[in-house]
N, CA, C and O atoms as a GROMACS GRO file, in nm:
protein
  412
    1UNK      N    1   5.460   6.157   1.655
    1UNK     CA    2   5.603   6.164   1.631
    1UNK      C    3   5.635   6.142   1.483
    1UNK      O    4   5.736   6.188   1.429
    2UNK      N    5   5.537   6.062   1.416
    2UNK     CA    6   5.553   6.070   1.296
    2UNK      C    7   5.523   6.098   1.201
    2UNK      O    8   5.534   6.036   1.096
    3UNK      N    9   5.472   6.213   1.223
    3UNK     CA   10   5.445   6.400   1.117
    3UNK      C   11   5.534   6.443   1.192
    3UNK      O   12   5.519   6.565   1.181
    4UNK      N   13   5.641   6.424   1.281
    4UNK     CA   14   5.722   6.548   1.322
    4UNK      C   15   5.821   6.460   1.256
    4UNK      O   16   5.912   6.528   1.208
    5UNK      N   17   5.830   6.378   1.243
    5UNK     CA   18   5.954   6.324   1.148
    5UNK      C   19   5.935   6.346   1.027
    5UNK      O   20   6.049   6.346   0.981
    6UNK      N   21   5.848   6.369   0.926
    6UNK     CA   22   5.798   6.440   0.814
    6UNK      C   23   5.836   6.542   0.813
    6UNK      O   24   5.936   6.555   0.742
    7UNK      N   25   5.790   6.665   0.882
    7UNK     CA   26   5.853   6.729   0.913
    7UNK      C   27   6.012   6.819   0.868
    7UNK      O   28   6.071   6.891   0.788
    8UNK      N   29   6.014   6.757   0.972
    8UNK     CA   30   6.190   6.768   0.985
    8UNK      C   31   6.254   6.714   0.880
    8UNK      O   32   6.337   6.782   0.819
    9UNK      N   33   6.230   6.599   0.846
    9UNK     CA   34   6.269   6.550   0.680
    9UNK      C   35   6.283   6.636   0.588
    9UNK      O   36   6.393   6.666   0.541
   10UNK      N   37   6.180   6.682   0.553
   10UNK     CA   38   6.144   6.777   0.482
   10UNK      C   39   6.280   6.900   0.490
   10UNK      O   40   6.377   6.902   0.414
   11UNK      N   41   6.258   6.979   0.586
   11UNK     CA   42   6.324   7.065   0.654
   11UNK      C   43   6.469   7.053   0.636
   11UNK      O   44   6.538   7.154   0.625
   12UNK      N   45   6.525   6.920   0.631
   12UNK     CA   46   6.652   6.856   0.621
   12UNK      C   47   6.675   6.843   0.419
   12UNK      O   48   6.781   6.860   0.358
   13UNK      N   49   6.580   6.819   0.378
   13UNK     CA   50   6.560   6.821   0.240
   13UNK      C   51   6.610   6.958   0.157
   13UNK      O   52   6.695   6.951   0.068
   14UNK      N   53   6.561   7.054   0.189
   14UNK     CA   54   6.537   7.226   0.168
   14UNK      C   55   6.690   7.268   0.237
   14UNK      O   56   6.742   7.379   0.223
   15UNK      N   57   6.738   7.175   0.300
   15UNK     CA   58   6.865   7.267   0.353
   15UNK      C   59   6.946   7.174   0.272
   15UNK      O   60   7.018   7.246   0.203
   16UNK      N   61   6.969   7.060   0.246
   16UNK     CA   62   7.042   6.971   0.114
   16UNK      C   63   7.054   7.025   0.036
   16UNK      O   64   7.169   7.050   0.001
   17UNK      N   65   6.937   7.079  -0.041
   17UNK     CA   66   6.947   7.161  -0.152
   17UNK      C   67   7.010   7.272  -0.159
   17UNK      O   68   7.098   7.308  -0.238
   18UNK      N   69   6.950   7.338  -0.057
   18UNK     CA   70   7.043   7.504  -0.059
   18UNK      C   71   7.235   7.416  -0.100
   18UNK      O   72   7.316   7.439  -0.190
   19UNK      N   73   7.237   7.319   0.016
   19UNK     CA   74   7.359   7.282   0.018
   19UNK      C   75   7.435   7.253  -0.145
   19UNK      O   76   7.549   7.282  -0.180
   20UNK      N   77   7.349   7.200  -0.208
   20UNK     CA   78   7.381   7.142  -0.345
   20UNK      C   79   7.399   7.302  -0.427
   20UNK      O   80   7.499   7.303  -0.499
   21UNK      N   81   7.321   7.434  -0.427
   21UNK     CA   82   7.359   7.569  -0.453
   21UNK      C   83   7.521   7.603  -0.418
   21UNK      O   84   7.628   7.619  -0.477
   22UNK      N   85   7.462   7.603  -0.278
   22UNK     CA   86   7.664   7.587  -0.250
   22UNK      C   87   7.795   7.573  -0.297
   22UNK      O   88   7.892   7.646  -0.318
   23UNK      N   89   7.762   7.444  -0.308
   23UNK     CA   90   7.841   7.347  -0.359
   23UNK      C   91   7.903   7.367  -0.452
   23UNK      O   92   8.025   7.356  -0.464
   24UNK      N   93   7.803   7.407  -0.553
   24UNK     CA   94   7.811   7.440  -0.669
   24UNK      C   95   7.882   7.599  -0.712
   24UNK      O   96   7.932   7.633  -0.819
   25UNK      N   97   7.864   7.680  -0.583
   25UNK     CA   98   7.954   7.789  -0.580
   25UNK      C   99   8.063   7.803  -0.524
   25UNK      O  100   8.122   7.909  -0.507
   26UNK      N  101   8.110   7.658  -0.479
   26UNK     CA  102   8.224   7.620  -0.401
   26UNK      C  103   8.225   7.720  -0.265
   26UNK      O  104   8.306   7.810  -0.241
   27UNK      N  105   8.125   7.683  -0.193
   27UNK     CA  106   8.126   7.727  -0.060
   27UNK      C  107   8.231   7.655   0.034
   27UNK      O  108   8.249   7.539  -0.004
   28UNK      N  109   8.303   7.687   0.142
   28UNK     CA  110   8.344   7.606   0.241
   28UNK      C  111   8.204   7.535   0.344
   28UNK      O  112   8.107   7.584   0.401
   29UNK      N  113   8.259   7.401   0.328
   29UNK     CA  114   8.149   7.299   0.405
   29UNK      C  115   8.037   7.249   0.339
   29UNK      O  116   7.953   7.180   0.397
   30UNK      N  117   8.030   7.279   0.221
   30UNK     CA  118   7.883   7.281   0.186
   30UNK      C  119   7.868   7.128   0.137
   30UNK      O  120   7.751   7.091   0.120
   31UNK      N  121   7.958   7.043   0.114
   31UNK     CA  122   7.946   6.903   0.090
   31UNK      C  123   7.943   6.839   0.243
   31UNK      O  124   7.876   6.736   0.244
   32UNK      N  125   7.967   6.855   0.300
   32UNK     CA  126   7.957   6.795   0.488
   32UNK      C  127   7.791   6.779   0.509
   32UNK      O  128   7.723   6.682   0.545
   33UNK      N  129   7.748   6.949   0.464
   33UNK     CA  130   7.629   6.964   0.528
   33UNK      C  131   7.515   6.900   0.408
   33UNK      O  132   7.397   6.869   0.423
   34UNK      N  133   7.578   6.898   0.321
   34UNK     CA  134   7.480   6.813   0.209
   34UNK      C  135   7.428   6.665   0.232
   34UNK      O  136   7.323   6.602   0.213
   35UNK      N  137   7.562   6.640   0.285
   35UNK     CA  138   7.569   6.481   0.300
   35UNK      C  139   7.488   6.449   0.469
   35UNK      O  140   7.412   6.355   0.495
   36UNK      N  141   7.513   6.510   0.522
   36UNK     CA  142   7.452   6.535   0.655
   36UNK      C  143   7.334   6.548   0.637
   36UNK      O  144   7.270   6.445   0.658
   37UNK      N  145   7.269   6.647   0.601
   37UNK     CA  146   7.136   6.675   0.585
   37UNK      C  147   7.032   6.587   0.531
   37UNK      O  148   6.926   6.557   0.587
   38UNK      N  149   7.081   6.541   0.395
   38UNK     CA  150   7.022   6.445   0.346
   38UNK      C  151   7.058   6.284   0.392
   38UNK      O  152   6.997   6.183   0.359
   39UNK      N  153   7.149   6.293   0.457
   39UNK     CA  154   7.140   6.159   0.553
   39UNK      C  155   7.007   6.157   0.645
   39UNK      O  156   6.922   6.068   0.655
   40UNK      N  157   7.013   6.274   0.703
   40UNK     CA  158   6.905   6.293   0.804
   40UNK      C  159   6.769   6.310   0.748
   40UNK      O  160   6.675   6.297   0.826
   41UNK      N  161   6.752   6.330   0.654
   41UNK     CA  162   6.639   6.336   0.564
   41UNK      C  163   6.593   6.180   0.569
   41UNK      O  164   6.519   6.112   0.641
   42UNK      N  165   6.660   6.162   0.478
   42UNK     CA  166   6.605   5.991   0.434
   42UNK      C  167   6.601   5.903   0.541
   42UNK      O  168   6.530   5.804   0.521
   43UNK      N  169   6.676   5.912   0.691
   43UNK     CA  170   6.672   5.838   0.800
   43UNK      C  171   6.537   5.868   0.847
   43UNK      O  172   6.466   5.776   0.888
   44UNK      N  173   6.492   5.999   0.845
   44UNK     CA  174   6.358   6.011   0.885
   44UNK      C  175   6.246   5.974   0.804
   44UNK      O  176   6.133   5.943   0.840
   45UNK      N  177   6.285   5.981   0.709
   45UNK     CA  178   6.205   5.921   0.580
   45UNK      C  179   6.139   5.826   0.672
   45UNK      O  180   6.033   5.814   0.733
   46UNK      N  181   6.266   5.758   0.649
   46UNK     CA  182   6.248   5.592   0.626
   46UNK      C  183   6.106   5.572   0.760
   46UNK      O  184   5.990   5.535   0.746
   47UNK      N  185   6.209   5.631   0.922
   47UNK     CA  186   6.095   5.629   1.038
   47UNK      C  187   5.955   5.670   0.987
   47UNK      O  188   5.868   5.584   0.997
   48UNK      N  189   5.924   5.779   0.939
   48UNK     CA  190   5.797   5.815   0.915
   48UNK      C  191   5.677   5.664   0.872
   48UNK      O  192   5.577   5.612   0.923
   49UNK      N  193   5.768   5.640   0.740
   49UNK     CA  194   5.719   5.532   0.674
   49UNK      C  195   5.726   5.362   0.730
   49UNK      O  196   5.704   5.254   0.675
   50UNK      N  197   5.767   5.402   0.861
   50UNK     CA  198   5.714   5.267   0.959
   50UNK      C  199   5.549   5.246   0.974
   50UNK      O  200   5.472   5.154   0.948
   51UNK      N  201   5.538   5.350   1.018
   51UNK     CA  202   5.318   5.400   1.047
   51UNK      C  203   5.279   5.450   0.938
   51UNK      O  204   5.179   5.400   0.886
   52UNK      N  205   5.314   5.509   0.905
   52UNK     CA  206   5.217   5.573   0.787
   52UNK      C  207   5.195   5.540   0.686
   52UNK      O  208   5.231   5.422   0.690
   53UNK      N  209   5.145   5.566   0.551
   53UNK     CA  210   5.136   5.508   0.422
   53UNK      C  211   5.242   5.575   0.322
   53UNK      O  212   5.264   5.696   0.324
   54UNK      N  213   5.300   5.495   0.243
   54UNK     CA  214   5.407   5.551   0.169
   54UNK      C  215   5.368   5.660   0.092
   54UNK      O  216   5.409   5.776   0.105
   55UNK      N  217   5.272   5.613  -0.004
   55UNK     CA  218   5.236   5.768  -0.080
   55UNK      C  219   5.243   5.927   0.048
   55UNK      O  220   5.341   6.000   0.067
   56UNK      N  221   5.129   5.935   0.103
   56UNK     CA  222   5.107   6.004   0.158
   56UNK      C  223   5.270   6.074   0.237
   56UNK      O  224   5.306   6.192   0.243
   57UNK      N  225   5.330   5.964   0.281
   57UNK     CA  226   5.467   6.057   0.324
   57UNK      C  227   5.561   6.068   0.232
   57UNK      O  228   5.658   6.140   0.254
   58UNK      N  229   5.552   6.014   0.142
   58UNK     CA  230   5.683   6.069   0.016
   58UNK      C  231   5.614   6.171  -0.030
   58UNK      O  232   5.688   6.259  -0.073
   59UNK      N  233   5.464   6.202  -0.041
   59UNK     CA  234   5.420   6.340  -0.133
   59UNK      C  235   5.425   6.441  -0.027
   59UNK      O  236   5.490   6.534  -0.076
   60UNK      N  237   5.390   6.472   0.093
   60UNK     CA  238   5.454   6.514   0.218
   60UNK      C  239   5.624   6.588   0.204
   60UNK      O  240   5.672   6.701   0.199
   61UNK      N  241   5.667   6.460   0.204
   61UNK     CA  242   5.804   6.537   0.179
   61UNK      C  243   5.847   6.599   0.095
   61UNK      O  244   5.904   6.708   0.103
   62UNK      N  245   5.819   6.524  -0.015
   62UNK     CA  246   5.856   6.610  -0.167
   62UNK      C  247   5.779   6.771  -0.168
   62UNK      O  248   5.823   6.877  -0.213
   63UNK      N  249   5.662   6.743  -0.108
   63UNK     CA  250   5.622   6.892  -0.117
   63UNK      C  251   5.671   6.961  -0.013
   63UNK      O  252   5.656   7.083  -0.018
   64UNK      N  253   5.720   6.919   0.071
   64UNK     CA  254   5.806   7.016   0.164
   64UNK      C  255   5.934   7.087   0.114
   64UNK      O  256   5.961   7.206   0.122
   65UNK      N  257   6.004   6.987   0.062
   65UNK     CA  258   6.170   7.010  -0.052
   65UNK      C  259   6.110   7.081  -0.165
   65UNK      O  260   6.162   7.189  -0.191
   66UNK      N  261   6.000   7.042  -0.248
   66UNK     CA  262   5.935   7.146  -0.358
   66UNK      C  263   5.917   7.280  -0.332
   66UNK      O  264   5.943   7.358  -0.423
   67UNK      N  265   5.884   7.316  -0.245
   67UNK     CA  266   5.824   7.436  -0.189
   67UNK      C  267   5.930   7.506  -0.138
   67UNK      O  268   5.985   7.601  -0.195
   68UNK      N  269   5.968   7.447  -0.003
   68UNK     CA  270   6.100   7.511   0.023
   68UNK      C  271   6.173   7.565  -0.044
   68UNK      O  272   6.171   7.688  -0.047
   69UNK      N  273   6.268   7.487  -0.128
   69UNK     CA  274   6.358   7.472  -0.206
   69UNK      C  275   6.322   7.656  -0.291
   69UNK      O  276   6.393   7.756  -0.305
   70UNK      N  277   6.172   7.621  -0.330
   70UNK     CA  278   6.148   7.723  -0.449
   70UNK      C  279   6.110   7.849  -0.341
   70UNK      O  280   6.129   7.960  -0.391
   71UNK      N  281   6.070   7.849  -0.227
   71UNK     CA  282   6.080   7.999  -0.178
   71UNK      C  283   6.168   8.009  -0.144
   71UNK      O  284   6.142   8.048  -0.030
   72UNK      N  285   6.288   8.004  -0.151
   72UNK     CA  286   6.371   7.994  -0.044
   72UNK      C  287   6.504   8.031  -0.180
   72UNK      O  288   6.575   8.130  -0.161
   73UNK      N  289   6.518   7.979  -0.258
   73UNK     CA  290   6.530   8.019  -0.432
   73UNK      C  291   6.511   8.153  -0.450
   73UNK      O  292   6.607   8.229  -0.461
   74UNK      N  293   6.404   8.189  -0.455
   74UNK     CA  294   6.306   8.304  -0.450
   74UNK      C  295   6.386   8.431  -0.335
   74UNK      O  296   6.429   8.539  -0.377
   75UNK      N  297   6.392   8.392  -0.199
   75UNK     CA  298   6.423   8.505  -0.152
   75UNK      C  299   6.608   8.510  -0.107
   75UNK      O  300   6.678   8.610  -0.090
   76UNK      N  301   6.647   8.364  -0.098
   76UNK     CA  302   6.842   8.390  -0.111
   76UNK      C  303   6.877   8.439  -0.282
   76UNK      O  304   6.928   8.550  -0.292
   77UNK      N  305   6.853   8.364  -0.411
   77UNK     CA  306   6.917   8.411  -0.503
   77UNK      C  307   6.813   8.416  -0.603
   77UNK      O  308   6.812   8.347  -0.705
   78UNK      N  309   6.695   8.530  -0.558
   78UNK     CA  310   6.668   8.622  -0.684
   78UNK      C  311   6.570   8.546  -0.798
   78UNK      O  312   6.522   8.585  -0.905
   79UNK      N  313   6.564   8.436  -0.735
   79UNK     CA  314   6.467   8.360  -0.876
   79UNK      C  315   6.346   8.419  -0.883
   79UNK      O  316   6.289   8.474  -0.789
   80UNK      N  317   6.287   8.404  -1.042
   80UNK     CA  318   6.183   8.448  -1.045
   80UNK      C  319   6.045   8.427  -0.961
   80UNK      O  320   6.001   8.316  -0.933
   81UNK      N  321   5.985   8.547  -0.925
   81UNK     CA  322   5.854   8.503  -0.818
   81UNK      C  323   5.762   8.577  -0.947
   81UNK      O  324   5.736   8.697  -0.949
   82UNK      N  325   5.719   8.476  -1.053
   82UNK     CA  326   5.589   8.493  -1.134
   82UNK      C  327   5.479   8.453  -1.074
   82UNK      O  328   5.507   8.373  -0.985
   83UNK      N  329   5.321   8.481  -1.087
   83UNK     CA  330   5.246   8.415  -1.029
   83UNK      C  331   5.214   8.255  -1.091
   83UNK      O  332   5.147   8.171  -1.031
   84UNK      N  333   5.268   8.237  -1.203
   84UNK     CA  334   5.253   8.102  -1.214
   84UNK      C  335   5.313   8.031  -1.107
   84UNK      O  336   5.249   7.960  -1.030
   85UNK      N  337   5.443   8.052  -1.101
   85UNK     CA  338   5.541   8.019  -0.970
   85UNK      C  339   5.462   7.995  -0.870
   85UNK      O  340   5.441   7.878  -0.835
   86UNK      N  341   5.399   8.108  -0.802
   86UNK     CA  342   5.345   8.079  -0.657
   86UNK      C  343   5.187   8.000  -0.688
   86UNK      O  344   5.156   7.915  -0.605
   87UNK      N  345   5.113   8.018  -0.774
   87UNK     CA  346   4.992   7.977  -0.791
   87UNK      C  347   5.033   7.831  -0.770
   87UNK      O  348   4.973   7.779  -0.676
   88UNK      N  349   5.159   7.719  -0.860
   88UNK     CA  350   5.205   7.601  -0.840
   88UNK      C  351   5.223   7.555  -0.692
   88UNK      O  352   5.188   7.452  -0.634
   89UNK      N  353   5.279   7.648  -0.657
   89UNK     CA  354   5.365   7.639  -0.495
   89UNK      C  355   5.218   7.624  -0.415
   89UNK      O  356   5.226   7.542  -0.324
   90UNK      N  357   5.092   7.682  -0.428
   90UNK     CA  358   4.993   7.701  -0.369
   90UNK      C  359   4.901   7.563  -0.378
   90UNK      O  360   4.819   7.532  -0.292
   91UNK      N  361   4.943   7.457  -0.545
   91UNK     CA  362   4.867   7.355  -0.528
   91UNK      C  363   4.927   7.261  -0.478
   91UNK      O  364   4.853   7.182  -0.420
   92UNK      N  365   5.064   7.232  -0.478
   92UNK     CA  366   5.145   7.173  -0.373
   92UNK      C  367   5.090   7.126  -0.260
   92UNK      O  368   5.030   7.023  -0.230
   93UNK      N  369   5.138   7.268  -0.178
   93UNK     CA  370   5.092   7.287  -0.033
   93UNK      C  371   4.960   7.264  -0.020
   93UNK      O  372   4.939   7.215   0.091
   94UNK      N  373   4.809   7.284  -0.119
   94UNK     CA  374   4.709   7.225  -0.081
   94UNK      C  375   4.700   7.072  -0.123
   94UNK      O  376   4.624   7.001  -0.056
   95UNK      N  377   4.766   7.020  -0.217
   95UNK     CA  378   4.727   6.871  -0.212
   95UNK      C  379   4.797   6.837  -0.066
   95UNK      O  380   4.723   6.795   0.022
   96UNK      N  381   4.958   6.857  -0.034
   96UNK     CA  382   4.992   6.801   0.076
   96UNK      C  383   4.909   6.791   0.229
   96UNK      O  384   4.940   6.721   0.325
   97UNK      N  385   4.808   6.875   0.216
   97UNK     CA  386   4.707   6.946   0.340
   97UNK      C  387   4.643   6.851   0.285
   97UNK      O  388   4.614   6.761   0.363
   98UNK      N  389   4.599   6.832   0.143
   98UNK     CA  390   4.503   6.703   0.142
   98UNK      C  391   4.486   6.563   0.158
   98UNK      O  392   4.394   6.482   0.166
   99UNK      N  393   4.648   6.563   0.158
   99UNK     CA  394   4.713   6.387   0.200
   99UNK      C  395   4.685   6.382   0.320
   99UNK      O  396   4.617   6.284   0.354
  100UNK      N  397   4.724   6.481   0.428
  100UNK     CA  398   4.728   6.493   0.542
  100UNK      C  399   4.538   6.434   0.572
  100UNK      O  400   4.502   6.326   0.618
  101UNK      N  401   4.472   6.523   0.537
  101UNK     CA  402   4.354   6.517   0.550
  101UNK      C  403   4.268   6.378   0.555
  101UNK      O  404   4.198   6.332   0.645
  102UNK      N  405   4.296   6.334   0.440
  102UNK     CA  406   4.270   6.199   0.442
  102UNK      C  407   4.331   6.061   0.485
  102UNK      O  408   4.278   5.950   0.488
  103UNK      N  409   4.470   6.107   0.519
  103UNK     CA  410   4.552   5.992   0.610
  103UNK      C  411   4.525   5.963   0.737
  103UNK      O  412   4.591   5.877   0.796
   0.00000   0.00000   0.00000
């Protein structure tokens, strides 16, 4: 239950952000769901980091919101997809596989 709260953290992280895009384009709602989201983020945070080891689930999450955030960038508004870009995005996602690994 607590990699699925990682997870979802994460998941809740990447939609904050979009939210903070929003926001910033004066969407309707987009401060509700900001504040929401990242409520729900950090509440799960926090659960995760009952069992587990802190590093390992804050680098977990952050690379979930890192990643996200930047594909997701990438295919709603147009940001650049250089291969430096994804080559980064690629060591991310393998250190986070490697926290996992060794936790």
């Amino acid at each position: 239950m607590d990699w699925f709260a990682i997870i979802v953290a994460g998941i809740f992280e990447v939609i904050g952000v979009i939210n903070i895009k929003r926001l910033a384009m004066k969407k309707k709602n987009a401060a509700f769901y900001l504040v929401t989201t990242f409520g729900g983020s950090l509440f799960l945070l926090s659960y995760a980091m009952q069992t587990l080891p802190m590093g390992t689930v804050y680098g977990i999450w952050t690379g979930i919101g890192t990643v996200g955030s930047t594909v997701l960038g990438m295919l709603l508004y147009g940001e650049p997809r250089e291969w430096k870009r994804l080559l980064f995005i690629a060591m991310i996602l393998s250190s986070a596989v490697g926290l996992k690994l060794i936790s």
